[in-house]
C-alpha positions in Angstrom: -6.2 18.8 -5.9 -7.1 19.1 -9.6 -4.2 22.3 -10.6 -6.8 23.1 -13.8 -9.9 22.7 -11.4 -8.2 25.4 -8.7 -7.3 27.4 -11.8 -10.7 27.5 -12.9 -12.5 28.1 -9.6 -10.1 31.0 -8.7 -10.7 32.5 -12.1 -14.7 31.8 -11.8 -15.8 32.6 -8.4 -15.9 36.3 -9.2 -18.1 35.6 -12.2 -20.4 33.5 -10.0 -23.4 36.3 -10.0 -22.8 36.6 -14.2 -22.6 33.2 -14.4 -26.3 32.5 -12.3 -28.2 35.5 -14.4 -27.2 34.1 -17.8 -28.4 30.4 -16.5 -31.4 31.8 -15.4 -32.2 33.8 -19.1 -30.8 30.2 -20.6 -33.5 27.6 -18.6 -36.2 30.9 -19.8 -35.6 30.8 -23.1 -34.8 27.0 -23.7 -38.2 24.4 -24.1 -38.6 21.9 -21.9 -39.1 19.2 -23.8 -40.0 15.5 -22.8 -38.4 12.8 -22.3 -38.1 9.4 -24.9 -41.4 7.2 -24.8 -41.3 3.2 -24.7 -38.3 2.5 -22.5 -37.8 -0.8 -23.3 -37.8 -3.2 -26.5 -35.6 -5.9 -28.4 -34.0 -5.6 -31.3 -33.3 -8.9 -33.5 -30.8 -10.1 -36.1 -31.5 -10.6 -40.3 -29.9 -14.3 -39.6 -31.3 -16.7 -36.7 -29.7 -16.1 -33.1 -29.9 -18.5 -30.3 -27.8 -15.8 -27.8 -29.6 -13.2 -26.4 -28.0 -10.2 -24.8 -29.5 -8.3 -22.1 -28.7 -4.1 -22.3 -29.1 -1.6 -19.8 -28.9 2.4 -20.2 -28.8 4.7 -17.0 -28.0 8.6 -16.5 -29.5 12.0 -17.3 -31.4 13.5 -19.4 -29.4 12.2 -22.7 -30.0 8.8 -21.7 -33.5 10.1 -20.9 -34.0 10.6 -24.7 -34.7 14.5 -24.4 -35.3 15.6 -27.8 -36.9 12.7 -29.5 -39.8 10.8 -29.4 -39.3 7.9 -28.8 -35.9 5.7 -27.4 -36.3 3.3 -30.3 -34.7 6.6 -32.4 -32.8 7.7 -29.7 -29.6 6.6 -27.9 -29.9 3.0 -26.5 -32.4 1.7 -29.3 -29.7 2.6 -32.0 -27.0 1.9 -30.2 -29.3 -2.0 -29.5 -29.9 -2.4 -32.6 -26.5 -1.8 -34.2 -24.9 -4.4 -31.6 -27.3 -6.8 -32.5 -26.2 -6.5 -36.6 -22.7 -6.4 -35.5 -22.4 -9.5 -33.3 -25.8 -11.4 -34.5 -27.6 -11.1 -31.5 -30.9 -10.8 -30.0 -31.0 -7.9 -27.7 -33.4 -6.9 -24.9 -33.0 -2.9 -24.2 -34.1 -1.0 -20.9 -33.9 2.7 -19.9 -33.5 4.2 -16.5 -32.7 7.8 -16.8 -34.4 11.3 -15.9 -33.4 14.4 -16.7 -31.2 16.3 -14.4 -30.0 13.4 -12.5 -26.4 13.6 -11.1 -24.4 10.5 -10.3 -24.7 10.2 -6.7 -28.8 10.5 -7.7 -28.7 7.9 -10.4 -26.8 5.9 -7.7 -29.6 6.6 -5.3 -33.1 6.7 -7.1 -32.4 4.3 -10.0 -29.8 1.4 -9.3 -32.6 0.2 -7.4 -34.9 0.2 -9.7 -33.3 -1.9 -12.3 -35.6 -5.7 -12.5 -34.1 -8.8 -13.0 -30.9 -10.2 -12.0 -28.9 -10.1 -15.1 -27.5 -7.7 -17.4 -25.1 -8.4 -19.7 -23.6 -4.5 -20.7 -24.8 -1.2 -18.8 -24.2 2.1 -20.7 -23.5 5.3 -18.6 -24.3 8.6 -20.1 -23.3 11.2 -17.3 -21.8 14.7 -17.0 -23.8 17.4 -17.8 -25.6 17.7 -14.8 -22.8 17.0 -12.1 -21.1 20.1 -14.0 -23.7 22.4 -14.2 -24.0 21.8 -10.8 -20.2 22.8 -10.1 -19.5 19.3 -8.7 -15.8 19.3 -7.1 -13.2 16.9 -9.3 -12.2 14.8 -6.2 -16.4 14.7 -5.0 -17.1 13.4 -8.5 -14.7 10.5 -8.8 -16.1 8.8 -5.1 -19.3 9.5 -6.7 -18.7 7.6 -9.9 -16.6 5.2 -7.9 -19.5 4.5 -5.5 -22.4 4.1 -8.8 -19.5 1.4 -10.0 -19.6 -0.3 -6.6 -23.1 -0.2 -6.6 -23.6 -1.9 -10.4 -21.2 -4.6 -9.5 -22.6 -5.3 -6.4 -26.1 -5.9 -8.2 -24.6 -7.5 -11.4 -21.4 -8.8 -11.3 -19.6 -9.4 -14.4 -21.7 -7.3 -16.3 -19.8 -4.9 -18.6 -19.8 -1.0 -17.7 -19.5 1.4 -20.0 -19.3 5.2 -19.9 -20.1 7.5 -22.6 -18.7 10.5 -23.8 -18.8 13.7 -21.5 -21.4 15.7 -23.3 -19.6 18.5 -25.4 -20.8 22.0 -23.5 -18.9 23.8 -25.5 -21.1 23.4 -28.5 -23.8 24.1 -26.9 -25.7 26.8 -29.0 -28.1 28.2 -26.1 -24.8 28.6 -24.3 -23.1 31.9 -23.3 -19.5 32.1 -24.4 -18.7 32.2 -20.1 -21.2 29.3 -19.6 -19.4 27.3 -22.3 -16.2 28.5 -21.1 -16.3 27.8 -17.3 -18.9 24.6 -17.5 -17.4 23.2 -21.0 -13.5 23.4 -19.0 -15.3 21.5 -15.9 -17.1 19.0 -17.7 -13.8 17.6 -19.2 -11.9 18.3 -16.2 -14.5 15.2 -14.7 -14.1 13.1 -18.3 -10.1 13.1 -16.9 -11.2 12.1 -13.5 -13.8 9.4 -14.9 -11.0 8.1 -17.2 -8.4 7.7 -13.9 -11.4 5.8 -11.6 -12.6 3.4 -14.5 -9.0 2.3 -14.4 -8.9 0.5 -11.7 -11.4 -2.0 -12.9 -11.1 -4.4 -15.2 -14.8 -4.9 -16.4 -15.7 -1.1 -17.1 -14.9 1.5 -19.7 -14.8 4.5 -20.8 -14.8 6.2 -24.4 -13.9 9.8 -23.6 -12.8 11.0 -27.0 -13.7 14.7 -27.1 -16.9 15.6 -28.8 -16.7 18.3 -31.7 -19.0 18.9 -34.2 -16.5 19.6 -36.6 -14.6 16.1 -36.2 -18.3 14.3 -36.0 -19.0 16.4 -39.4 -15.4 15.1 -41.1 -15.5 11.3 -39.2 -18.9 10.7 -40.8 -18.7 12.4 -43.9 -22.1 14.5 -42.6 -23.3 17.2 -44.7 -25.8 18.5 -42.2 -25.0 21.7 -40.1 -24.4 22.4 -37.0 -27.3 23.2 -35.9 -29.1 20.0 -37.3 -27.1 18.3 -34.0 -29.8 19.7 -31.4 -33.0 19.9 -30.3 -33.7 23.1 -28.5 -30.0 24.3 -28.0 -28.6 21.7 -25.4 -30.2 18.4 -26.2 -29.8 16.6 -28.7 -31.6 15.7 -32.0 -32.4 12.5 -33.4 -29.1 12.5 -35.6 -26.7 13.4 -32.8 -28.7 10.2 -30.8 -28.3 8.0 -33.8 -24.7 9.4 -34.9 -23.5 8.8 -31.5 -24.9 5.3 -30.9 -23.2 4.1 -33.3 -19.9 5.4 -32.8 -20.0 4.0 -29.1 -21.6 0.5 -30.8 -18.6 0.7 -33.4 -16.4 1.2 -30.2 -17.8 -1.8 -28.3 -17.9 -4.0 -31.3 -14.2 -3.4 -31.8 -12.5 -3.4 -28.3 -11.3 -7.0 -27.4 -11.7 -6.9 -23.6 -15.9 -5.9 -24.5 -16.4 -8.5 -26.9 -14.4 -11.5 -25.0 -16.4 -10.6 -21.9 -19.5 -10.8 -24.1 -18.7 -13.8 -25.5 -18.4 -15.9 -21.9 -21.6 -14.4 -21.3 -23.4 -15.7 -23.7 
């Protein structure tokens, strides 16, 4: 048993009725906005490239593209077309992703609906929902352990990795108990997600905690703090971009990725 998880809980359960009347004011007042259009495309180099590498995205509503228009701006079209500057390559991009989606749905609903019987890297963007939901520690690593299963069942040898947990305690349509209690959980499953990707040698995980303050002063931004979302919770189209290329930059520089990559090619 998770000692901070059983910390929490016992310290939450009495705040349970709070915790479901401020959710309910927080879904009222937030938009729904839709997700990304054009879930696919290809992104080529400035030089020639014979090598083309084939990119999947899959998770919630981030991956969804929830606050832009389009995906091309969004996550996986940034993040495919700063791997193709960085290692000359033609890219192929697909999304699978709806908002709301937990891991054991993603599993469920849109594993099987990948095409095609190669993929050469699979991006993960999960979290939010699995701790809004109150998911249990111990339910969520079999859960994330079974969606790894499942990929390299379908793909073997493809490389797996998983994206930031998405920082809840930034959230500005969040309640100070909201961020609190969901913002604690959501990191107490980043620490579980980082102990399950472990075990396996082809998947990853870049779980540095997000904070607008360190994004602001890593990037030399100048925008504030509010420029980083959408409607409150989602993202905007500089978040997106900001964080594509921080987890491109991470791929582009961690051996293990890039020697994979390169026998695949």
């Amino acid at each position: 048993m998770n000692i901070r998880y059983l910390s929490g809980a016992i310290i939450s359960i009495p705040l349970l009725p709070l915790m479901y009347y401020q959710g309910k004011r927080i879904r009222a007042n937030v938009p729904k906005l839709p997700e990304a259009q054009g879930v696919q495309g290809q992104c080529q180099p400035h030089g020639k490239s014979q090598s083309t590498l084939k990119v999947v995205s899959i998770g919630e509503s981030t991956i969804a593209g929830v606050g832009v228009q389009t995906h091309e701006e969004g996550f996986t079209g940034t993040f495919a077309n700063e791997l193709s500057r960085r290692f000359n390559l033609n890219v192929t991009w697909q999304v699978y992703a709806r908002s709301g989606y937990t891991a054991r749905r993603v599993e469920e609903k849109l594993i099987p609906k990948i095409t095609g019987d190669h993929v050469d890297l699979i991006l993960v963007g999960l979290g939010g929902n699995d701790a809004f939901t109150l998911n249990r520690p111990s339910k969520w690593k079999a859960e994330t352990r079974s969606l790894i299963e499942s990929l390299n069942s379908k793909f073997p040898g493809a490389i797996i990795v998983f994206c930031n947990m998405p920082p809840i305690k930034e959230f500005p349509a969040f309640t100070s108990l909201i961020k609190f209690t969901v913002g604690n959980l959501v990191e107490i499953l980043g620490e579980e997600l980082q102990k399950t990707v472990d075990d396996y040698e082809n998947v990853f995980y870049f779980g540095e905690k997000i904070t607008l303050k360190g994004w602001i002063d890593k990037f030399q931004l100048n925008e504030k703090k509010e420029d980083f979302f959408s409607d409150g919770v989602h993202p905007s189209k500089l978040t997106y971009q900001v964080w594509a290329k921080d987890i491109a930059n991470r791929v582009s520089k961690n051996e293990r990725i890039k020697n994979a990559l390169q026998l695949r090619r």
